[in-house]
N, C-alpha and C positions, 0 to 999 in steps of 0.2 A: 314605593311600597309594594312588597310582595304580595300578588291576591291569589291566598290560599281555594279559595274556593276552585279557581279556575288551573291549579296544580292540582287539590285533587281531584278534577273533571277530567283533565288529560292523564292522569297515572288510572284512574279507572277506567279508561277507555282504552291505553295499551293492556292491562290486566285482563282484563276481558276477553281481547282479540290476542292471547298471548301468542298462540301459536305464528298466527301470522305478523305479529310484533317481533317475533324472533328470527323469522324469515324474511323479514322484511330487512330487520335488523343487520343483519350477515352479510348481505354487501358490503356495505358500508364497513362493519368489521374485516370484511377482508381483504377489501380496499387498503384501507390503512395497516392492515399488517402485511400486505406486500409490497407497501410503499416504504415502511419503516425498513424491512429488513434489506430492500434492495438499494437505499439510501446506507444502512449499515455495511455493507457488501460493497459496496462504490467504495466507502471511507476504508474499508478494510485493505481491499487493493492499494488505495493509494497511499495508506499509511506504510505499506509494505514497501511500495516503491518509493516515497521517501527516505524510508531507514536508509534502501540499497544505499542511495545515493550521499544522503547525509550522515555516515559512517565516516567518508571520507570528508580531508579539506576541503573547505569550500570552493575553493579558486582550483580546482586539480584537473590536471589533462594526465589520461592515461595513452603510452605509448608499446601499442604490441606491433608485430610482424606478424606474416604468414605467407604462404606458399605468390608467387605472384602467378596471374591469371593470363595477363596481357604481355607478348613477346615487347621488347622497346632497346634498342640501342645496341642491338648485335646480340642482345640473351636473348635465348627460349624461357617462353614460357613455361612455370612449373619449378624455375627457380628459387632453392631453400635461400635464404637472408636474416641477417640478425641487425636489430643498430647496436651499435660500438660506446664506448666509452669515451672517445673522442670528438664520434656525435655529438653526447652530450657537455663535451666542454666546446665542442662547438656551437650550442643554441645557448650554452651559460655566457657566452663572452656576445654573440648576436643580439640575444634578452636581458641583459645584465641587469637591466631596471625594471625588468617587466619579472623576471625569477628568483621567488623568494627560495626554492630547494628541490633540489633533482635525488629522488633517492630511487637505487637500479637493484633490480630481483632476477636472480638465475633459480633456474630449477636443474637437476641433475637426471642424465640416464633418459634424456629426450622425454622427461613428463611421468616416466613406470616410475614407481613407489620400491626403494631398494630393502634390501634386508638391514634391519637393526638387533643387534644381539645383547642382550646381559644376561651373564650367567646361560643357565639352558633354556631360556626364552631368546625365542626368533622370528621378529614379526614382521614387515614391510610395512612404510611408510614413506611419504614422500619429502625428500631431499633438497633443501635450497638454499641459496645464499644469498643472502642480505648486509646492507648497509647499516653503521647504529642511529642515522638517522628515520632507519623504514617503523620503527615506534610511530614514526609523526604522520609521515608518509601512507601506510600499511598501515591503518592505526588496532594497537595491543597492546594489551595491559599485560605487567608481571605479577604473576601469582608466586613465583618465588626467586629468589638470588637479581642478578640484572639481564640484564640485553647483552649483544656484543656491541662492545666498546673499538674505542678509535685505534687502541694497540690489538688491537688482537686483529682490525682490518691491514696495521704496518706490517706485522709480525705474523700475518698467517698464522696466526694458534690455532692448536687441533681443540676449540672448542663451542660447545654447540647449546643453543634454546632449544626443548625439548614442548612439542605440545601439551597444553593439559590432558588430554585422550591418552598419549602416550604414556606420561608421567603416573598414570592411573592404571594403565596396561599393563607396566614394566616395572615400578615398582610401590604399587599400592597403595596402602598409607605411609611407608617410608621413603623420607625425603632423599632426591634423586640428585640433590647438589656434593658434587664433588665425584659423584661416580663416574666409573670409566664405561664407556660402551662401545662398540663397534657397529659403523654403519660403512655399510657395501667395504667391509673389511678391513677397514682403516679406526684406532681409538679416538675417539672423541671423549673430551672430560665436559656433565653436563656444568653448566656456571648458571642457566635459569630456567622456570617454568613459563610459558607465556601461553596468554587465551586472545582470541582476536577479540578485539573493542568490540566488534559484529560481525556476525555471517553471513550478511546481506550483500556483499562485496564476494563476488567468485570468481578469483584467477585462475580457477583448473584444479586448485588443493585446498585443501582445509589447514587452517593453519595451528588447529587441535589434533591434527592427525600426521603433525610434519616436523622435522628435525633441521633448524636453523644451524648455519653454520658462517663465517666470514666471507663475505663475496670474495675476497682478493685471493681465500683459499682454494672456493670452489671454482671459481677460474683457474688457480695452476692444477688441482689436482684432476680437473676432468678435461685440459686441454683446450679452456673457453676461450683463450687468446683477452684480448678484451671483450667480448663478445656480450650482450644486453637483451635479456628476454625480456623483461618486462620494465619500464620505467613511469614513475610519478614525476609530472614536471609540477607543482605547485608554486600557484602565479599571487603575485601579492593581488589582495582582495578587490582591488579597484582597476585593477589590470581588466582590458577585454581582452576573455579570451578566447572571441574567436577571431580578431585578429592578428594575437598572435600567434595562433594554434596554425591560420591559413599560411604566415610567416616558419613557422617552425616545417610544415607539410612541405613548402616549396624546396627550404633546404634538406630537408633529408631525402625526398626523392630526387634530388641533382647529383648527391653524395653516390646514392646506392644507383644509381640508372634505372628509378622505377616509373611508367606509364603514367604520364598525369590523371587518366580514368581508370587506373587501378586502384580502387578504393577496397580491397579487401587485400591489398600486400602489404600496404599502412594503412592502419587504424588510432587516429587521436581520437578518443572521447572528450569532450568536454563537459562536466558535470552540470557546469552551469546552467549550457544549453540543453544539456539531457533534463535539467529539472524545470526546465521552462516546455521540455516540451511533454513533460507528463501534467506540466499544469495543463496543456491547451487540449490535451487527448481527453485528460478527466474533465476537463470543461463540458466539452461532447457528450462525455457519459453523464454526468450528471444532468443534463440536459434530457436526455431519450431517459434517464430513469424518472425524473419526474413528469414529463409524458405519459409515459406506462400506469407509474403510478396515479399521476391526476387523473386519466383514464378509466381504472380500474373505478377511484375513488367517485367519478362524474357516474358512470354506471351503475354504481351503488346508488347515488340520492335519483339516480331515474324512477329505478326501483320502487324506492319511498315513497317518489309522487305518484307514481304509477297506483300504487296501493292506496295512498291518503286518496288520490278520483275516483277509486272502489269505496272506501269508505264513506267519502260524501257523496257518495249515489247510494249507499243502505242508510244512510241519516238522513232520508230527504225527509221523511216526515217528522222527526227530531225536529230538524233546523227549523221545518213548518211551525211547528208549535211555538219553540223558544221565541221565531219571530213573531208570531202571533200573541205572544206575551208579554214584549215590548221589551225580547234579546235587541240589544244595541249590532249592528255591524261586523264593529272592531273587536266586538268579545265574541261571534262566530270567525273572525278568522284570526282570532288570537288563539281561540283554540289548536284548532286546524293546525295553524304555520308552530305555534309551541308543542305543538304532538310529533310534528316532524321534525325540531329541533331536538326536541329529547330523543328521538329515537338514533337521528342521526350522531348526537354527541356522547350517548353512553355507548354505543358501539363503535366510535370510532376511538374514546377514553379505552375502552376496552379490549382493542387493535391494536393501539397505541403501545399500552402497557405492555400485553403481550410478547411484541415487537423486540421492546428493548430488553424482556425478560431472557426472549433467544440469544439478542446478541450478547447480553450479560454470560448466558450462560454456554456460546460460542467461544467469546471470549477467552472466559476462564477453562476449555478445553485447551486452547490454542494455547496458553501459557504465554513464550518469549514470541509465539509468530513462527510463520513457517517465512520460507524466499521473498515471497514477494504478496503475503495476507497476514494482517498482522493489527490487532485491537479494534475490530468491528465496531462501529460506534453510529449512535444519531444526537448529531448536535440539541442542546437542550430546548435551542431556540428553535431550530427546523422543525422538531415535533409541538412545540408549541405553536407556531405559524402554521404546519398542517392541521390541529385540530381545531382552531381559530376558522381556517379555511370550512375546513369540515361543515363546525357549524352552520355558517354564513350560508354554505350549499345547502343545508338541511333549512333554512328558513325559507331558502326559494323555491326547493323542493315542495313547500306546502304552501306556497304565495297561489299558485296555476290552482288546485283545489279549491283555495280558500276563494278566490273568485270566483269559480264556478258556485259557489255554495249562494253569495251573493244574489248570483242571479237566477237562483231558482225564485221562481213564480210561486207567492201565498198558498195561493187557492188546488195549484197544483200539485206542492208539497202535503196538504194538508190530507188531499186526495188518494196518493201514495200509497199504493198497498207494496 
């Protein structure tokens, strides 16, 4: 049963001392609002770097080249290098059970963004050719007509997916299927609009800012040979893949002659392990933030008690009396420890709130997310577990007091000026 008497004993006792109720109070309050928001901040990151990753397949090793660093097998270092197309029907007949689909992306004009023309608009964007599997691969959606298909990769058709930026640029609200355009001086007829599934995935372009075209075309028309700048090897789901990633690595570095410690000539990603290794980095951070914050929060209820040992040294002669009128104990340090409970839990209620009001309304700044921050949040139970905590800290905070009150001496308190 709730004993009123002794709730309004403690609400008129912080009313009183409001000023230093409120100052007392503010630790604690801002304990837990920098504990909330640096928990929401933690979540933000990491939700961001899960999008990155989970954009794509799940099971996908990404395969780039770059300049090689380390001389090996009669080359100098410094060596340009591309993998091939027969690479990859080399690691498909090697992994045949371990690869569920290889889909392969060129870009044009070494990476610069070429000119596209309709009409007397002329704007540069970036140029690339793809497979009609890279929908699955590359994952993008069609906002209008289709993809390129299987005949237009037989048949080199001069025709091309147009970004939605583009399609917005170039011909506004009317629809851009069927039209003819010229990119780096050649027609192109568009056949679709496409938006990437997500942004969070960055090959170098934007794929709202770029003009798709058939790999098989952009290979004769820019001299690619079979030539591969970027590839998805996506592994069926049960595959490991870093064993077969360390298998695919062996062979292509034997093929091209590249240094087994040149790890910046070949780059496999593995998604898999990149996403285990953002769980163990955030493991970390989420570790030191709740430090900081339990911290912050522990130097709050110092505070409290600090103050409730100032209070019960101005109530000595209070306590005198009540004890001399046959106050019970447990009802002087139920006060005491319930004085410091309340103060601790409506300022940390009050941090709390606050807290998630910013990320709410961080949040709703952010919209879709930027690269890598992306829907700030505090789980419903962490903030319930911390104000839980809070409390619990706010009743021990007033335990240290409420035993000193104890043992104030009768005759002494009574004495007490």
């Amino acid at each position: 049963m709730i004993d009123r008497d002794l709730i309004t004993e403690v609400w008129d006792t912080i009313v009183k001392q409001r000023w230093r109720s409120l100052m007392t109070a503010f630790g604690v309050f801002w304990g837990i609002l920098i504990l909330t928001i640096l928990i929401g901040a933690g979540k933000g990151l990491q939700n961001g770097l899960y999008a990155t990753y989970k954009a794509m397949p799940p099971n996908s090793v990404i395969a780039k080249t770059s300049t090689t660093l380390l001389p090996y097998a009669g080359f100098e270092a410094g060596r340009s290098w591309n993998l091939t197309v027969s690479d990859m029907e080399k690691l498909n007949i090697a992994f045949s059970s371990d690869i569920k689909d290889i889909s392969m992306l060129n870009l044009a004009n070494d990476r610069v963004p070429v000119p596209v023309m309709y009409g007397d608009l002329v704007t540069n964007y970036m140029l690339i050719g793809q497979q009609p599997d890279a929908c699955t691969a590359f994952p993008q959606k069609m906002l209008e007509g289709r993809f390129i298909n299987e005949r237009d990769m037989e048949e080199s058709r001069n025709v091309c997916v147009i970004g939605n930026n583009v399609a917005e640029q170039m011909f506004g609200a009317n629809s851009p299927l069927g039209k003819g355009i010229q990119v780096d001086g050649k027609e192109y007829v568009v056949v679709g609009v496409a938006k990437r599934s997500s942004d969070k995935i960055n090959f170098g372009f934007k794929l709202s800012e770029s003009v798709v075209i058939p790999l098989s075309l952009m290979q004769k028309s820019y001299n690619q040979g079979d030539a591969v700048h970027i590839c998805n090897i996506v592994l069926y789901d049960n595959v490991d893949a870093n064993t077969v990633t360390a298998g695919m690595d062996a062979i292509l570095r034997e093929r091209h002659s590249l240094h087994p410690d040149d790890n910046s000539a070949l780059m496999l990603v593995c998604f898999k392990q990149a996403i285990k290794q953002v769980d163990t980095i955030f493991g970390g951070i989420n570790f030191l933030i709740w430090v900081v914050g339990l911290g912050t929060l522990i130097a709050g209820l110092i505070g409290i008690s600090n103050i409730m040992m100032i209070t019960v040294k101005e109530r000595t002669k209070e306590i005198g009396i009540r004890t001399a009128m046959g106050a019970q104990p447990q009802s002087i340090v139920g006060q005491i420890m319930c004085e410091s409970m309340v103060l601790s839990a409506v300022s940390g209620l009050a941090g709390l709130c606050l807290g998630v009001g910013a990320l709410a309304l961080l949040n709703h700044l952010l919209g879709e997310g930027s690269d890598s921050f992306t829907n700030p949040y505090i789980p419903f139970w962490t903030g319930i577990i911390s104000l839980l905590i809070l409390i619990a800290g706010g009743l021990l905070a007033g335990l240290i007091p409420a035993r000193r009150a104890l043992k104030i001496e009768l005759v002494k308190a009574l004495s007490d000026e």
